[in-house]
N, C-alpha and C positions, 0 to 999 in steps of 0.2 A: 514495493520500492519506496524509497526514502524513508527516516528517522525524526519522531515527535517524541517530545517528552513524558508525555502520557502516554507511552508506549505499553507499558506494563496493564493500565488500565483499561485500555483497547484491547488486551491479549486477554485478559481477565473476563471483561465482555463476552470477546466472543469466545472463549471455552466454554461459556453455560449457554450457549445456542447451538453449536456444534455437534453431531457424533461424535461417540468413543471413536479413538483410530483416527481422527482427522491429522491433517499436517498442516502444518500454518510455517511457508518458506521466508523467512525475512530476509530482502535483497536489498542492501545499501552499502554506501561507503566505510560506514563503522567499523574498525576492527573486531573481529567477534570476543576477544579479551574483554576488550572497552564495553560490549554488549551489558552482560552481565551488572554490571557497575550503574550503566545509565537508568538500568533495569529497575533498579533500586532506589533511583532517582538521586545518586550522591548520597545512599544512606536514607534519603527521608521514608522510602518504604519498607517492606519485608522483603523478602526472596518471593518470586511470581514463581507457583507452585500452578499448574494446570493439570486438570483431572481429563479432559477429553481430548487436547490438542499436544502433538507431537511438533518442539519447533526443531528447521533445520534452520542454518544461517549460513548466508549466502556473502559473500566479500565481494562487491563487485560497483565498477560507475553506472546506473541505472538510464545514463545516453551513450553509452558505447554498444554498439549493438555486439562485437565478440564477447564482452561480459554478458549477454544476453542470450544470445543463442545457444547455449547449451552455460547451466549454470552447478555448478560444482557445492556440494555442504561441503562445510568445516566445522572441526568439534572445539568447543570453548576456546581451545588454545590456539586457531587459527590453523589446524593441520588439516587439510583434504581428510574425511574420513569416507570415502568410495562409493557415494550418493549424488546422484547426478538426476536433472530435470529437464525439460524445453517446455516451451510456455505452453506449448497446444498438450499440455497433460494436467495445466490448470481447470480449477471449476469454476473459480473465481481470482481475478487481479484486483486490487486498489494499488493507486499509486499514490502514497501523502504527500504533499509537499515538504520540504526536505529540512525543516527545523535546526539541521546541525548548519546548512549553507545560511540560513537568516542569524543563526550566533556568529555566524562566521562576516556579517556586513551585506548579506544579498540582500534587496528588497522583496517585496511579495509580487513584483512583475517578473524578477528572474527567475524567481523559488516557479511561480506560473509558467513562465517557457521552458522549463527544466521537467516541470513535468508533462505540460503538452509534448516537449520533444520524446519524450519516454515514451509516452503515449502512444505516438506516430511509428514511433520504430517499433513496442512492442505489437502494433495491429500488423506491419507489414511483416515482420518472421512469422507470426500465428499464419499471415496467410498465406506465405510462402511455403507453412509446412505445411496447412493444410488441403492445399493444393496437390503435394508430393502425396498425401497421405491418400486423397480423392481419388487419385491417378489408380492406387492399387484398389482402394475399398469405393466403391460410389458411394455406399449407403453409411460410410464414414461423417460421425458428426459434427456440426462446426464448431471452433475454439469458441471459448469461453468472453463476452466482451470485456474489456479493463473499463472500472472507473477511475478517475481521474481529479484528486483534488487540486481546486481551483478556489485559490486565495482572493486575487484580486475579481473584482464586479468587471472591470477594462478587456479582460483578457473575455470578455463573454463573447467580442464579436472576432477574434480572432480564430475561436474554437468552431464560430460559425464557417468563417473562410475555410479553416481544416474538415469540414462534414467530419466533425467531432460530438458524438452525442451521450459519450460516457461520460459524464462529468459530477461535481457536487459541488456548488459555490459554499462554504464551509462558513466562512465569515461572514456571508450574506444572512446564512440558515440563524447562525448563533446571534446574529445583530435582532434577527425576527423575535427570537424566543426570549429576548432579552427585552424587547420593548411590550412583546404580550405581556409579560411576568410584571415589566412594571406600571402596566394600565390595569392587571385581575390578578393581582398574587392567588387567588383561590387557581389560576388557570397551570402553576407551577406544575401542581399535583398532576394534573392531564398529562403537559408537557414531559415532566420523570420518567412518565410510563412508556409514553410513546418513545419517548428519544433513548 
């Protein structure tokens, strides 16, 4: 769920972690036309060629939960091409925060409740279905948990009130690796690997 600019280079990432045959669904507001184009950064990159991940694109508000509960692919041009998902058939969720809502004037406290709200509605259908799914299989496995990027440091004690514990403070992490980097530039190198 949601649209960052460096989309392309996250996608890039994780295709060299991935298995061959993997799927990687992307769920946001973006038209999937518009996809392709952002893809590219406006021209500043090449075409995102991926050798192990298969993407579907998904059109939909990532806090509505009918956009949610069963979510439909579309091919480049925005047409239903007859691929369909529910979240309890994920292995993994992230949720970004939603990059296109902060060009658009949100700040990083609303981009943050947009995606703690996501967050909330995606864990109650997982466990809504996986309830329904329990009922017929006992030894049916539980959904997958979502992480959750979280912009603002403020929203840390709201995620507390929600017993929310998938989360990533993103700007917190980048603020850390920025200030090691500039007390031991030799610590850069570490950092690359690991991050």
């Amino acid at each position: 769920c949601g649209w960052r600019r460096d989309m392309a280079d996250m996608i890039a990432q994780l295709d060299e972690y991935v298995q061959e045959g993997s799927e990687l669904w992307l769920f946001n507001s973006v038209p999937a036309p518009k996809r392709a184009e952002l893809l590219k950064d406006k021209g500043n990159k090449e075409e995102l060629i991926t050798n192990n991940l298969t993407i579907c694109n998904v059109v939909g508000n990532p806090i509505i939960r009918r956009d949610l509960n069963r979510m439909h692919a579309v091919d480049d041009s925005g047409k239903p091409n007859g691929r369909e998902i529910t979240l309890d058939q994920f292995d993994s969720i992230l949720i970004l925060a939603d990059a296109v809502a902060m060009e658009n004037g949100a700040n990083m406290m609303s981009c943050d409740s947009r995606s703690l709200s996501s967050l909330l509605i995606i864990q109650d259908i997982q466990k809504k279905l996986y309830d329904k799914r329990k009922s017929k299989d006992p030894n049916a496995p539980p959904p997958c948990a979502p992480i959750s990027e979280i912009l603002d440091t403020r929203t840390k004690s709201l995620l507390k009130v929600a017993n929310c514990h998938g989360y990533i403070m993103s700007n917190q992490i980048i603020s850390s690796v920025m200030a090691q980097v500039s007390e031991d530039k030799d610590i850069n190198i570490v950092l690359r690997e690991i991050l």
